[in-house]
MARRO-960634 format. One record per residue (C-alpha): z, x, y; chain. Coordinates in steps of 0.5 Angstrom, whole numbers, plus 2048, in hexadecimal, padded with zeros to 3 digits. Layout:
BEGIN
up Z, east X, north Y, mol A;
...
END
This chain:
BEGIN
up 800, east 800, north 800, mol A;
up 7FE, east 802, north 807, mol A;
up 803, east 803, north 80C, mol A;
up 7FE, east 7FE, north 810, mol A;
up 7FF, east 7F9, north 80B, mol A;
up 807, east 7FA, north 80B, mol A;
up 808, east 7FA, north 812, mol A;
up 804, east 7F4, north 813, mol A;
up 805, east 7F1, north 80D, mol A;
up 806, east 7EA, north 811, mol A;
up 7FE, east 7EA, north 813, mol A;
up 7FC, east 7E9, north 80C, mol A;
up 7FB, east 7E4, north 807, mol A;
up 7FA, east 7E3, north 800, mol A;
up 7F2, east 7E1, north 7FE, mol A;
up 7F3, east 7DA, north 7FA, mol A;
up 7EC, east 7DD, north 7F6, mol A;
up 7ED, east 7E4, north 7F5, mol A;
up 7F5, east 7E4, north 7F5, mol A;
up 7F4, east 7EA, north 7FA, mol A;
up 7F7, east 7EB, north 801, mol A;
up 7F2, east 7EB, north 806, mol A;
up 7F3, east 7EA, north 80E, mol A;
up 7F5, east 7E4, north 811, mol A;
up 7F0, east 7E3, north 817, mol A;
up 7F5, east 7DD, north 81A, mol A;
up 7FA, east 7E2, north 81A, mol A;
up 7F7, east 7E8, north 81D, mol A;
up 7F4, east 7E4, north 822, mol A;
up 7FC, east 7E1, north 824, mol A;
up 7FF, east 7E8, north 823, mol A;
up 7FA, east 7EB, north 828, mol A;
up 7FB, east 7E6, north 82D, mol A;
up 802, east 7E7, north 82D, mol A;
up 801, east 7EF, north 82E, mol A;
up 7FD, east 7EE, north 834, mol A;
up 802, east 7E9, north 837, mol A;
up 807, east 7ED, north 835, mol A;
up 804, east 7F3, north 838, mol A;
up 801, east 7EF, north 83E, mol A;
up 809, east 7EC, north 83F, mol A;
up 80B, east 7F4, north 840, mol A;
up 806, east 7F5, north 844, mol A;
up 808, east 7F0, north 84A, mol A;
up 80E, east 7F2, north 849, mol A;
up 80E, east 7F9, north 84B, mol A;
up 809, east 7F7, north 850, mol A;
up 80F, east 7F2, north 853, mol A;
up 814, east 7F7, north 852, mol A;
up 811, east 7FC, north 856, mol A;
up 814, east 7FC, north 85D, mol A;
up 810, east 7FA, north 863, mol A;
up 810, east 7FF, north 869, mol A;
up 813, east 7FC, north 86F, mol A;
up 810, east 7FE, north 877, mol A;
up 813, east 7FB, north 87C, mol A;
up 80F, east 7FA, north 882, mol A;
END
């Protein structure tokens, strides 16, 4: 067994046919999706969290 395949073993289900595992494109697609929220979530976050420079006039 690949480390791929143990470390996300979640993305895989058993072929009803061949009795084999295969990907699960359903899951890859929401695992995908929740990686780019997650990565876009921390990417708003370190643009908000930056501090803004005040000039007065």
């Amino acid at each position: 067994m690949s480390f791929f395949k143990f470390a996300f073993s979640f993305l895989y289900v058993r072929n009803w046919h061949t009795g084999e595992r295969e990907l699960s494109r359903p899951r890859i697609t929401l695992f995908c999706a929740a990686f780019f929220l997650i990565m876009l979530a921390l990417t708003i976050i370190s643009i908000l969290q930056a501090p803004i420079e005040y000039i007065s006039p």
